[in-house]
C-alpha positions in Angstrom: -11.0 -4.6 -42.3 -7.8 -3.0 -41.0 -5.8 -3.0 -38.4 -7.1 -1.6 -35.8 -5.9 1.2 -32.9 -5.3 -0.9 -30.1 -5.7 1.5 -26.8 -4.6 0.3 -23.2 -6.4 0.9 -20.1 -4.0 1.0 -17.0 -5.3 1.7 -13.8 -6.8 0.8 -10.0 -10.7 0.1 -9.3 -11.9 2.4 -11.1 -10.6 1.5 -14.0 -11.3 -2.2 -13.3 -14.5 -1.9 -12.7 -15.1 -2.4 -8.6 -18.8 -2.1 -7.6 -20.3 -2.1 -10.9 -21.3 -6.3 -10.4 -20.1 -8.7 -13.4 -21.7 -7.1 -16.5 -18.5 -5.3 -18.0 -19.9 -3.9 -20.7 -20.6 -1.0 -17.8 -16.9 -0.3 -17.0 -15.5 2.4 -18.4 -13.2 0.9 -20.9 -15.7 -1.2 -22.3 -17.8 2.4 -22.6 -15.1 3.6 -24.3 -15.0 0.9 -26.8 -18.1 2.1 -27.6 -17.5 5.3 -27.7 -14.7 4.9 -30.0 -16.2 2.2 -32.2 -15.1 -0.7 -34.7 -11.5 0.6 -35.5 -10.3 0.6 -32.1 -9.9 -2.3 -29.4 -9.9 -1.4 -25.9 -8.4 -3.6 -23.1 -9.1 -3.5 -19.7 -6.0 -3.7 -17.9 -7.1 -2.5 -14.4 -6.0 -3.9 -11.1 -8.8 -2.8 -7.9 -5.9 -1.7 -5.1 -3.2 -0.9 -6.9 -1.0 2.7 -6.8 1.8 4.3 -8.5 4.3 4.2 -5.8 6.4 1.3 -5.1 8.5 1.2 -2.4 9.8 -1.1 0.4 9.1 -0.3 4.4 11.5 -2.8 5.8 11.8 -6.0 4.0 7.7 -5.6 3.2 5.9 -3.6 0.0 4.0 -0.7 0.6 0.5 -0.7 -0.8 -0.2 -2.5 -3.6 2.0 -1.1 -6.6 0.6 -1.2 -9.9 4.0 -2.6 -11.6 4.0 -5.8 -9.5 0.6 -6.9 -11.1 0.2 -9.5 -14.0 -2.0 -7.3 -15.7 0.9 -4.6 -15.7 2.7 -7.0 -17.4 0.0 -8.1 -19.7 -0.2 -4.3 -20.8 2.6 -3.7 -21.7 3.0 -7.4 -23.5 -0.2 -5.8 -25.6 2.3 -3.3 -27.2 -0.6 -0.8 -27.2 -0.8 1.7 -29.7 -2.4 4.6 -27.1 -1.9 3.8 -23.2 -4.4 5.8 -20.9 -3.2 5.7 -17.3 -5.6 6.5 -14.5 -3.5 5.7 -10.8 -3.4 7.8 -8.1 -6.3 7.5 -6.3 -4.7 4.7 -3.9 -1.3 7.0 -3.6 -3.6 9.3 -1.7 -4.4 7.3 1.2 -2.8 8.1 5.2 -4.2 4.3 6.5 -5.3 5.7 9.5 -6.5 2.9 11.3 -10.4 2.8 12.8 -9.6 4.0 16.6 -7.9 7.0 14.9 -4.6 6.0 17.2 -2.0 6.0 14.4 -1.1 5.2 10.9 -0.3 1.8 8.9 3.2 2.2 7.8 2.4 -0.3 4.7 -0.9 1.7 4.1 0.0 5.2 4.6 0.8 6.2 0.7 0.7 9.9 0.8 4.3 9.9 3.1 5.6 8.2 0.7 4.7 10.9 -2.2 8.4 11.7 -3.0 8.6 8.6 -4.8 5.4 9.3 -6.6 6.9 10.8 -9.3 10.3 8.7 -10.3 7.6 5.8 -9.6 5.3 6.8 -12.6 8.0 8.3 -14.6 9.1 4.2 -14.4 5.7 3.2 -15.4 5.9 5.4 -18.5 9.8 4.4 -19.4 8.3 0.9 -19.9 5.4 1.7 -22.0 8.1 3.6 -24.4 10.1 0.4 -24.5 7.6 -1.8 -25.4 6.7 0.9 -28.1 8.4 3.6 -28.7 5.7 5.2 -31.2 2.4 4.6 -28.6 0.2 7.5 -27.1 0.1 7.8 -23.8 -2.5 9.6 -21.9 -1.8 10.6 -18.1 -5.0 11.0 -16.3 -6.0 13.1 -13.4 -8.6 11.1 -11.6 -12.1 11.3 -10.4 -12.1 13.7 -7.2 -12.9 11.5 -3.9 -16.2 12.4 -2.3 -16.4 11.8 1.6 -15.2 8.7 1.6 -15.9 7.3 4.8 -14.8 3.6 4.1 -11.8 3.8 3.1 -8.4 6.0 4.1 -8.4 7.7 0.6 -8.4 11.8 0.8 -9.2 14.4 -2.2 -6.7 17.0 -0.1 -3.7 13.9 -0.2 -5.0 13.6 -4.1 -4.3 17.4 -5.1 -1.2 17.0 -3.8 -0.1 14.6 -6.3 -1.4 16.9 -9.1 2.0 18.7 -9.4 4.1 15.8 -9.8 1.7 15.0 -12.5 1.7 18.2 -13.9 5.5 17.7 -13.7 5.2 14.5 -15.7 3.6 16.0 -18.8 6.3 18.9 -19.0 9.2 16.8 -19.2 7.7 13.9 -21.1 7.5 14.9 -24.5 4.4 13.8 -26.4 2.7 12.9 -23.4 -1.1 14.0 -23.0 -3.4 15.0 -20.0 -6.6 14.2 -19.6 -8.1 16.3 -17.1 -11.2 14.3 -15.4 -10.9 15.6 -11.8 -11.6 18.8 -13.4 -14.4 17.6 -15.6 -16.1 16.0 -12.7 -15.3 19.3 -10.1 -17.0 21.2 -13.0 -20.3 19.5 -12.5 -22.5 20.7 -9.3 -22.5 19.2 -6.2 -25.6 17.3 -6.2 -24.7 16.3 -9.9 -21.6 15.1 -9.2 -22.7 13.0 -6.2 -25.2 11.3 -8.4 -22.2 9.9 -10.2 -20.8 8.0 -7.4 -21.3 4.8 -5.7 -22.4 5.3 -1.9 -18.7 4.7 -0.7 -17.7 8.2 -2.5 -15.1 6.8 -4.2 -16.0 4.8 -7.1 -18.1 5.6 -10.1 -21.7 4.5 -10.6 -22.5 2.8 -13.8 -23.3 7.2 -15.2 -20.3 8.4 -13.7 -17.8 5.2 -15.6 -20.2 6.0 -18.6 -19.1 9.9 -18.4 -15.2 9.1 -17.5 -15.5 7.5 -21.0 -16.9 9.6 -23.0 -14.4 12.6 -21.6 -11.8 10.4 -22.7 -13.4 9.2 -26.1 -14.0 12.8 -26.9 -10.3 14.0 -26.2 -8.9 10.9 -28.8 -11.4 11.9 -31.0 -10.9 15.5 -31.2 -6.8 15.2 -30.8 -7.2 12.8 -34.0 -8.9 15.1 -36.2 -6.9 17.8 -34.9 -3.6 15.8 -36.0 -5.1 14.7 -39.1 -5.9 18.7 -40.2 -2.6 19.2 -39.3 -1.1 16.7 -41.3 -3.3 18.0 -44.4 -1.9 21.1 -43.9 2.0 20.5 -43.6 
């Protein structure tokens, strides 16, 4: 057997798996190990918590960056030949506190959007070190239902569409993978069903559906290149 295409998951929860109990054959990269079959290998590289931004407040780290986790290190130690990154959904938080009387400076994410950019720009400078030749997919997440647990908005996560948008017109060679479209395209009652009751995490279909979205854009973009290639 051949090598085989080794593809990178980066990401937060939702990429980790968070809610979906201890069977990870249910999370979405191990979905899309399916999806893509014996001639890939898919790791799981998510971290539950972690966002794009990294910056200090103080002497002390705002949220919980993405790049200060071992298994950002161990992704890029993988030398991947595709990288899909899914963060963003914890850059769109305000932590607002419970009472509603103020804000957590270390929580509130979306002030700190500025740095959103420069911050994944970083993340993708280092993927390009490690290997110069990988694919990297840049994913628009899941939209956030009403979320009432947690401080994470769908209004604070359009706003960080642009600087994505941004990302993939000054990159070159990088690719979008649209699934907050993909998932705003399915009705209401549909799209709820793909959810776990906190409105923010997928259910078992909806990390089954993020998957195959993905497995069908490599999929199609391969044949596409290979065509392509036939006819150069």
């Amino acid at each position: 057997m051949g090598k085989k295409c080794r593809v990178v998951c980066m990401g937060d929860s939702i990429t980790a798996g968070f809610g979906l109990g201890d069977d990870a054959s249910v999370y979405y990269p191990s979905r899309l190990q399916h999806y893509l079959g014996d001639g890939y290998q898919v790791f799981n590289q998510g971290v539950s918590g972690c966002c794009v931004t990294n910056v200090l407040v103080g002497n002390q780290v705002a949220g919980y960056p993405y790049v200060r986790q071992e298994k950002y290190r161990d992704a890029l130690v993988l030398k991947g030949d595709i990288y899909v990154i899914m963060l963003g959904t914890n850059d769109a938080k305000d932590g607002e506190y419970e009472d509603k009387s103020g804000f957590d400076p270390l929580d509130n994410m979306i002030s700190y959007r500025e740095n959103f950019l420069p911050c994944y720009q970083d993340i993708i400078d280092d993927v390009r070190e490690v290997n110069p030749d990988s694919i990297i997919y840049i994913v628009r997440p899941i939209p956030i239902m009403d979320c009432k647990i947690y401080t994470n908005h769908n209004k604070y996560l359009e706003m960080l569409f642009p600087y994505m948008r941004e990302l993939v017109l000054s990159n070159r060679g990088l690719r979008k993978i649209d699934l907050y479209r993909a998932f705003m395209d399915v009705g209401f009652k549909e799209r709820v069903d793909l959810y776990q009751d906190d409105g923010l995490h997928p259910n078992e279909k909806g990390a089954d559906l993020i998957a195959k979205i993905i497995a069908d854009e490599m999929i199609h973009r391969c044949k596409e290149e290979k065509i392509s290639t036939i006819a150069q």
